[in-house]
N, C-alpha and C positions, 0 to 999 in steps of 0.2 A: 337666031332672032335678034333684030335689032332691040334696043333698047336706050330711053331716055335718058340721061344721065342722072334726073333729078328722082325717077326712078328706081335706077339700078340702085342708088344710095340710099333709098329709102326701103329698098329689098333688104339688101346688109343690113342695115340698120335695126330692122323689126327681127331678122335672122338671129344677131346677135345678142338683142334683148331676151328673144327668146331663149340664148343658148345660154347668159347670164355672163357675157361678155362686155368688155369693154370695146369701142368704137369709137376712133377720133380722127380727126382731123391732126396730122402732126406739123403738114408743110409743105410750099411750093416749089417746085421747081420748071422752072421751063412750060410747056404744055401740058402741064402733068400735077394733079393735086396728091398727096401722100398722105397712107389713110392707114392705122394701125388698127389689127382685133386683134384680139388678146396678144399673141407674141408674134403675130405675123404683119410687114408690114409691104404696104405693096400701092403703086399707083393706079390713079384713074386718071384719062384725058380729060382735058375739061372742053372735049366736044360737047354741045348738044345731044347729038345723037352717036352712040357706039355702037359700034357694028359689029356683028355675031362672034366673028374670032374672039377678037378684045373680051366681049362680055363677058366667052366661054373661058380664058385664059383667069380671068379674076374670078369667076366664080370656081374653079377647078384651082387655084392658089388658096380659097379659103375652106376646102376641104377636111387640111387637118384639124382645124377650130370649128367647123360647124359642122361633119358629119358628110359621107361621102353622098351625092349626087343630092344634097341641103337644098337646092334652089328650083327642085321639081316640087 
């Protein structure tokens, strides 16, 4: 499923608080915004819209910090 980008980060984000993690923004590079939870740290495009792989890759990278399939 596609998803927003303004969304997908507001997914994280409520995910996180929920898990009593921390959530930042650390830095940019190139196409790509860089975004740490707890000890994990990983990018998003700064498409618009990201497309199911992408979404499914980030959400399945934050697995060990929020719990296995967190984003159903």
């Amino acid at each position: 499923m596609e998803h927003k980008r303004e969304d997908l980060i507001r997914k994280i984000r409520k995910a996180a608080r929920k898990a009593g993690k921390d959530f930042d923004l650390i830095g940019s590079t190139g196409p790509h915004d860089k975004f740490r939870l707890g000890n994990t740290t990983f990018p998003i495009p700064r498409h618009r819209v990201i497309g199911p792989k992408v979404s499914f890759e980030i959400f399945a990278a934050l697995e060990g910090e929020l719990g296995k399939r967190w984003w159903r």
